[in-house]
N, C-alpha and C positions, 0 to 999 in steps of 0.2 A: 527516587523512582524514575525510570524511564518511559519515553515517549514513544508507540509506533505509530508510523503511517504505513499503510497498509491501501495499493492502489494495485483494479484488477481492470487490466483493459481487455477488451472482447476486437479482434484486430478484423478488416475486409475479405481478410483471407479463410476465417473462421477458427484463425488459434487465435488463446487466451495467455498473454502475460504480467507476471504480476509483479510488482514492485514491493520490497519488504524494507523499511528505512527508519532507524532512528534517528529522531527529533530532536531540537529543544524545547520547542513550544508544537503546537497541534496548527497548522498555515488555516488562516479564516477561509471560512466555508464559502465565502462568494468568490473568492478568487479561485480553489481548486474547481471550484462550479463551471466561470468564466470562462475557466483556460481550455478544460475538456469538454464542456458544449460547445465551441470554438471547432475544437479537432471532431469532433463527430458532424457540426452542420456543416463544415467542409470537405466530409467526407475522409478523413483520415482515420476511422475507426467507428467500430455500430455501435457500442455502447462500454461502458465505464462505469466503475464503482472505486468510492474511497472511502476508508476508515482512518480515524484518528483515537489513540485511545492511548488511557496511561498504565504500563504491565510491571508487576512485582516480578524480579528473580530471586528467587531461593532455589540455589543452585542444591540437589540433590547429591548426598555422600554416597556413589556407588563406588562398589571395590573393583579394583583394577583387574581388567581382564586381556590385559597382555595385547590390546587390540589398540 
């Protein structure tokens, strides 16, 4: 089973980007907490979300479409 981290920052300017990352472990929630209430009380960003979760692939047998 694999791990993602999943982090959406909302930037000063009003764009939004977002980080997509596999893990191996899911990083403790005081620290991703820490690090980005940090960069927003100094002003480097209005607001931030993170996920951590563990996702199954079952890669899907589609037929080959020459693309």
């Amino acid at each position: 089973m694999k791990v993602i981290l999943v982090i959406i920052i909302w930037l000063n300017t009003g764009a939004i980007t977002s980080t997509v990352k596999e893990v191996d472990d899911c990083p403790e929630k005081s620290v991703v907490f820490a690090k980005y209430e940090k960069l927003k009380a100094d002003g480097a960003l209005l607001d931030w979300a993170a996920l951590c979760t563990p996702v199954t692939y079952n890669p899907i047998n589609r037929p080959k479409t020459g693309v």
